[in-house]
C-alpha positions as CSV (number, residue, x, y, z in Angstrom):
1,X,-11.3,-95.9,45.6
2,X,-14.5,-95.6,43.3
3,X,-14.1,-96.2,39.9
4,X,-13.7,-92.5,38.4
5,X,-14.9,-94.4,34.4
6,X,-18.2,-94.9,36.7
7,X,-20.3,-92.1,36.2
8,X,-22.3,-91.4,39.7
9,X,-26.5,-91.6,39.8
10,X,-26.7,-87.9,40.9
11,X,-25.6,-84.3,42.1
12,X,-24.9,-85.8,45.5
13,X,-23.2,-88.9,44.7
14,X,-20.3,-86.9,41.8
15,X,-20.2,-84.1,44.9
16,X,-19.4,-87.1,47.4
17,X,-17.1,-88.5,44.9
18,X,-15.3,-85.7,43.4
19,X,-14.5,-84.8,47.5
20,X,-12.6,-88.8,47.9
21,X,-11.1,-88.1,45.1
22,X,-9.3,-85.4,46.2
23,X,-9.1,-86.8,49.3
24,X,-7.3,-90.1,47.9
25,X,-5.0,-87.9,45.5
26,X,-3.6,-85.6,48.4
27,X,-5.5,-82.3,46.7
28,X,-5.4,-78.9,48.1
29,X,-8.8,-77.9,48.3
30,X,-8.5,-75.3,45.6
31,X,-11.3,-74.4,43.2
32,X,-9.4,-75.5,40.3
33,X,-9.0,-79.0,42.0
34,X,-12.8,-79.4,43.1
35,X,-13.7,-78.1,39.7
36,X,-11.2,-81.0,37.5
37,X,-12.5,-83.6,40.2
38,X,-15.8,-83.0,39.8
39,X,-15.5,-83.2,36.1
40,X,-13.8,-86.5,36.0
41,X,-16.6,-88.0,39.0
42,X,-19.6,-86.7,36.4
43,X,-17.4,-88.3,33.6
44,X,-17.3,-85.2,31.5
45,X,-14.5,-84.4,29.5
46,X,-11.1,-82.7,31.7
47,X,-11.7,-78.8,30.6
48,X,-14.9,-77.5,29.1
49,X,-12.6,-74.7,26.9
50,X,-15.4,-74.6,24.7
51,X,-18.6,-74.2,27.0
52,X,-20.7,-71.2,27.2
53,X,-22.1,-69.5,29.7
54,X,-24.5,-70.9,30.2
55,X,-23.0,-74.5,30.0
56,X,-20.5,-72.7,32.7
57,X,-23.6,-71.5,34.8
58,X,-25.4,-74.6,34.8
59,X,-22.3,-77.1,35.6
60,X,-21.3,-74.6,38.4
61,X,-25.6,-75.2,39.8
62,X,-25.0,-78.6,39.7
63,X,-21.8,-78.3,41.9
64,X,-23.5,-76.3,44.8
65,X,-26.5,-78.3,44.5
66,X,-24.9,-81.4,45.2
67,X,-22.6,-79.6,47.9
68,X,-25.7,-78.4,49.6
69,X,-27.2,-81.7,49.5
70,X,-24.4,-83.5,50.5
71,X,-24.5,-80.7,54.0
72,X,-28.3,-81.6,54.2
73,X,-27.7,-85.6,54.4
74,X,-24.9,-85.4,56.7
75,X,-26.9,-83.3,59.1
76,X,-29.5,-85.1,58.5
77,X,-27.5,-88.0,60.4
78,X,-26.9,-85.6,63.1
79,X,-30.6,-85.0,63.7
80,X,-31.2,-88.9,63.7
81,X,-28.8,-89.2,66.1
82,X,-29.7,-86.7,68.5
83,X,-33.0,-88.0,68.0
84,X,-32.5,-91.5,68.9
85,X,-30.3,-90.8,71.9
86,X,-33.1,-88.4,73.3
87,X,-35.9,-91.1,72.9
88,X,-33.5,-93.5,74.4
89,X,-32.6,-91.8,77.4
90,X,-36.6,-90.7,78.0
91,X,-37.2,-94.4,77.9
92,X,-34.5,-95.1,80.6
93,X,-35.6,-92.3,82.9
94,X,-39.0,-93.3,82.8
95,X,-37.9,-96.8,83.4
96,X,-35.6,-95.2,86.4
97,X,-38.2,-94.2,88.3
98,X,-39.7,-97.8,88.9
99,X,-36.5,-100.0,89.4
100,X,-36.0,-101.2,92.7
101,X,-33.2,-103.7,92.1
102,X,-29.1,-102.8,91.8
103,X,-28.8,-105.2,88.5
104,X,-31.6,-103.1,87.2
105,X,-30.2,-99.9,87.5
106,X,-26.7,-101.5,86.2
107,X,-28.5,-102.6,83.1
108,X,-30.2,-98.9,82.7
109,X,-26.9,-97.3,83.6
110,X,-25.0,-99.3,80.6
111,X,-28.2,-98.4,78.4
112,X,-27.5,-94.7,78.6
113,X,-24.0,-95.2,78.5
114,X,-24.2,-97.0,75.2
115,X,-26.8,-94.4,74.2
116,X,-24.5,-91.9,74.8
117,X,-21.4,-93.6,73.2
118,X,-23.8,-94.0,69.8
119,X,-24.6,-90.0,69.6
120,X,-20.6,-89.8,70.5
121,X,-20.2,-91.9,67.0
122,X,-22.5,-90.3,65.1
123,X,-21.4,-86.5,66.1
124,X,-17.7,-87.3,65.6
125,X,-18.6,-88.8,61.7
126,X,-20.9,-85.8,61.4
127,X,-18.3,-83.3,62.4
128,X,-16.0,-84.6,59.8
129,X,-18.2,-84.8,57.1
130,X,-19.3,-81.3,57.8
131,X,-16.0,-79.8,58.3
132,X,-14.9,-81.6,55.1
133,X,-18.0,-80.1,52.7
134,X,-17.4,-76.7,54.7
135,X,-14.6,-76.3,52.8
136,X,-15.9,-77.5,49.9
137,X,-18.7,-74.9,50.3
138,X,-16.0,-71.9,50.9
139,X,-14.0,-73.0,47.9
140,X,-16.8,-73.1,45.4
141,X,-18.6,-69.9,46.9
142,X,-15.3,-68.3,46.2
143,X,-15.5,-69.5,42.3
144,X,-19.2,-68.6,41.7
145,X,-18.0,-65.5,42.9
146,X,-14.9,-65.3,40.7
147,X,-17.4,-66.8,37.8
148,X,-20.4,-64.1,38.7
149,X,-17.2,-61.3,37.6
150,X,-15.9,-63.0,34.2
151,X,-19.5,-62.7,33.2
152,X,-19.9,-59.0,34.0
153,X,-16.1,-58.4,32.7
154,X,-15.2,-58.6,28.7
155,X,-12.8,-61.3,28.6
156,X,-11.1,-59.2,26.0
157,X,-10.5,-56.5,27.3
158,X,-11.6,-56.7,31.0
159,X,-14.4,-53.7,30.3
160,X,-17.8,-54.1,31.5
161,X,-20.2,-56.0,29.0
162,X,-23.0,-54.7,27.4
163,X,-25.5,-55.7,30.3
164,X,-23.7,-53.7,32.6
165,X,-23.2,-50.9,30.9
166,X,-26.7,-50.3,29.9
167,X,-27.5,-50.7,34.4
168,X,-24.7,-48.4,35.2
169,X,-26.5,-45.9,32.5
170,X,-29.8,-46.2,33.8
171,X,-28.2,-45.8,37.1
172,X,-26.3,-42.2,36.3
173,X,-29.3,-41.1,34.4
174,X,-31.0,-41.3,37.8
175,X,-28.3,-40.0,39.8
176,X,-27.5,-36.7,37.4
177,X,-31.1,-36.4,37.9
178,X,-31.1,-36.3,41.2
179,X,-28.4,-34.1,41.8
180,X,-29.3,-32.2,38.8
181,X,-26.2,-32.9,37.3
182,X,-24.7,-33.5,33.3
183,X,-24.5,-36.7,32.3
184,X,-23.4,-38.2,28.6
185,X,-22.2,-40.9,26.3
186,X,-19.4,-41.4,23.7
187,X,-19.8,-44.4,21.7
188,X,-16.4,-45.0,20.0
189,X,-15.5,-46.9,17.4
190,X,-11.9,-48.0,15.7
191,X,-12.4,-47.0,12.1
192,X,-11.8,-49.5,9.4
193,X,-11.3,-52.4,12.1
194,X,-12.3,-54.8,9.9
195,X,-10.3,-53.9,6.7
196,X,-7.7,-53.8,9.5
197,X,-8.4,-56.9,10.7
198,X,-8.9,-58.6,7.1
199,X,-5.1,-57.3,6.4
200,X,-3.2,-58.0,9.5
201,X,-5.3,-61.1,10.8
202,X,-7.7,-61.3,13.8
203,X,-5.4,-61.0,16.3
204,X,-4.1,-57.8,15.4
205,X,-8.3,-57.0,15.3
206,X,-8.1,-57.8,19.0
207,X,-4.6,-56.3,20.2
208,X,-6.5,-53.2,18.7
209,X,-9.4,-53.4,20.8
210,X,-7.9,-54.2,24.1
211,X,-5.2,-51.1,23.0
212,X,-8.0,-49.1,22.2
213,X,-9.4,-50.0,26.4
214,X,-6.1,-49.6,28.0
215,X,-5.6,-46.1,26.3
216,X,-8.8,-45.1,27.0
217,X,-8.3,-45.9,30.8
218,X,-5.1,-43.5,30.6
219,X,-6.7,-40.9,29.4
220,X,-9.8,-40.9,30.3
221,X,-11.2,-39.2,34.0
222,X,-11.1,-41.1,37.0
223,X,-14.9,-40.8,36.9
224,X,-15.2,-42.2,33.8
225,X,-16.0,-45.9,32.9
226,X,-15.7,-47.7,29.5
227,X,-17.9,-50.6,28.5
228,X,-17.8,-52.9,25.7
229,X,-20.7,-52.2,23.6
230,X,-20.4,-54.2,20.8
231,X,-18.5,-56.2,18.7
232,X,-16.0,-53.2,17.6
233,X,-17.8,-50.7,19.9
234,X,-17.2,-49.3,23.4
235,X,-19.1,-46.6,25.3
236,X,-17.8,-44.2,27.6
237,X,-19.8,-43.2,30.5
238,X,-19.2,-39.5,31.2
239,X,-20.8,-38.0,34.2
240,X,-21.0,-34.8,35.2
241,X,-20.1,-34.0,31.6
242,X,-22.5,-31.6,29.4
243,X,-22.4,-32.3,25.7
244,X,-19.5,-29.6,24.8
245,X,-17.4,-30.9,28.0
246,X,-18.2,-34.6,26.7
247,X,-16.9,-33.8,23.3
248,X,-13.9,-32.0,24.6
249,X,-13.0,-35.4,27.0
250,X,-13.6,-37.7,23.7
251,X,-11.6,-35.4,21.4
252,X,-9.0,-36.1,24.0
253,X,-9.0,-39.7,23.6
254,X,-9.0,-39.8,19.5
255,X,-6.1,-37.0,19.9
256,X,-4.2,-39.9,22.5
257,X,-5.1,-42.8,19.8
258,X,-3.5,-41.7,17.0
259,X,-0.3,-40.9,19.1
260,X,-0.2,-44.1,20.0
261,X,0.0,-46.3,17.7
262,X,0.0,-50.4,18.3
263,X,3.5,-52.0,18.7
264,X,3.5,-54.8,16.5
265,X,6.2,-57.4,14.7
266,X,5.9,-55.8,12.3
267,X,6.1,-52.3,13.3
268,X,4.0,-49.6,14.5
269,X,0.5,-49.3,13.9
270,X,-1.4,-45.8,13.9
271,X,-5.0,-45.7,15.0
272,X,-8.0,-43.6,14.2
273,X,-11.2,-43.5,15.9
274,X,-14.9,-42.1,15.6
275,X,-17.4,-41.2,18.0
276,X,-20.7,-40.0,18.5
277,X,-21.5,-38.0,21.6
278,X,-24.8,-37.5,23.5
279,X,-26.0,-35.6,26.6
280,X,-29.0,-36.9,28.3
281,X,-32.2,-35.3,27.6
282,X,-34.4,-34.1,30.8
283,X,-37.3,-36.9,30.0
284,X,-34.6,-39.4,28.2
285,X,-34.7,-43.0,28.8
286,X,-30.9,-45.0,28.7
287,X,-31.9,-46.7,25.6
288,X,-33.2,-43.2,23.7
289,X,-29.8,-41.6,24.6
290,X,-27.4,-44.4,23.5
291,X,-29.7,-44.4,20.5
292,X,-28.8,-40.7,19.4
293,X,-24.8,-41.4,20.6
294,X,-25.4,-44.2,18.2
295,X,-26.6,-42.3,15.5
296,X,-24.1,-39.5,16.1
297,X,-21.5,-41.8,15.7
298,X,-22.9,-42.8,12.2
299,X,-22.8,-39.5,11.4
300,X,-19.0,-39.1,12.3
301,X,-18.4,-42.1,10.2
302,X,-20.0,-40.5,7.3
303,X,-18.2,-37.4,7.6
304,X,-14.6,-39.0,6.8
305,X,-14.1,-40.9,9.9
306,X,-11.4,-39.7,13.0
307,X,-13.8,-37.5,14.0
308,X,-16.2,-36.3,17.2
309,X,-19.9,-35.8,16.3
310,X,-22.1,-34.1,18.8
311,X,-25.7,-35.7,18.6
312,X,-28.4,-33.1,17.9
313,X,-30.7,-32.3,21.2
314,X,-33.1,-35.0,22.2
């Protein structure tokens, strides 16, 4: 077996690798394998815990690039073959026509047979190859896929990020207008997370936020979505909502937070939030109404905290 310590030339050669590897070591071919393989045949460390995205993105290129050109060269054997045999056999039917003599046509005959027999060889080792990086393929299609979600998905708390929310935004924006329809925002906000945070420790900072998430999903309509907006922020997408029935659905939630407090070691923890509520505007861009939501939930902050604020009309 290669030398795993030997760290290959290319995409191609850690793709070709990584695949004996598994092969040698009796490996499902699981994305978590390929992935650990792959790793060890590029001689990069066993887990990349601390990689970013874009670390992530571009060591998960690098994997279907030298999948893809691993598929190319193997059928790129397949076309030589095919090739060769059909030159061959053109040569020995143009030779067929002019033989005369039984030795001759024996020696033509075991030509084509041997012909024949090489593009036997050369499909067979083709086949395998390709049914081998098929899999491959599959496997890592299905973890750029699984990748391509964790990056739209908070790890914390499994809402949408921030990029998403601001396209599924301009998106209702667009659909209220086209079925002349409500649409608003709440932009909610634990108060005092970070005093909170500063007494109890990060972690409880956290637990917070994700509880904050999962009661808000309870709650909260069917039609609604919540997105991680910031840091200690999260925006509710409300359609269909004007700004009173917005207010009245966000109420709602602050009402459901503080009667549910945290379940901790050390007991129960109540908690408060603000928000700021906004209804879009007839001419109002995404970024224009999550600006007044935004500002309307400075304003609730202002006014004691635990509280709804209604932005003013755009």
């Amino acid at each position: 077996m290669d030398d795993p310590s030997a760290k290959p030339i290319n995409a191609v050669e850690i793709a070709r690798l990584a695949l004996r590897m598994m092969a040698d070591l009796g490996l499902a071919p699981t994305p978590a394998n390929y992935a650990r393989e792959y790793r060890r045949a590029a001689g990069l460390p066993p887990e990349a815990e601390d990689g970013t995205d874009a670390d992530r993105s571009e060591e998960m290129i690098k994997k279907v690039d030298g999948l893809v050109q691993l598929v190319s060269e193997t059928t790129s054997g397949l076309a030589v073959g095919v090739d060769r045999f059909d030159v061959e056999s053109r040569r020995l039917m143009a030779e067929a026509g002019q033989v005369r003599h039984k030795d001759d046509f024996a020696r033509l005959f075991q030509g084509l047979i041997a012909s024949a027999s090489s593009l036997q060889r050369t499909v067979a080792n083709s086949r395998e190859g390709i049914d081998a990086t098929r899999k491959q393929l599959q496997q890592t299609k299905a973890e750029v896929h699984h990748s391509k979600a964790e990056l739209r998905a908070d790890l914390l708390t499994g809402e949408c990020t921030r990029e998403v929310m601001e396209e599924l935004v301009a998106r209702e924006i667009a659909a209220a207008r086209n079925n002349r329809e409500a649409f608003s925002v709440a932009i909610v906000e634990i108060d005092n997370l970070r005093k909170l945070a500063g007494e109890y420790g990060e972690e409880v900072g956290n637990k917070a936020l994700a509880h904050l998430a999962a009661v808000a999903k309870a709650c909260l309509r069917d039609a609604d979505t919540v997105c991680r907006h910031s840091v200690r922020e999260f925006v509710v997408l409300l359609p269909c909502a004007d700004a009173e029935g917005a207010r009245a659905v966000t109420g709602r939630l602050r009402e459901m937070m503080e009667k549910t407090p945290l379940s901790l070691m050390v007991g129960r923890l109540v908690l408060r939030i603000s928000a700021g509520v906004a209804e879009v505007g007839p001419v109002e861009t995404a970024a224009t109404l999550l600006k007044r939501a935004q500002q309307a939930l400075t304003d609730a902050k202002a006014a004691g905290r635990n509280c709804v604020v209604l932005a003013t009309a755009q």
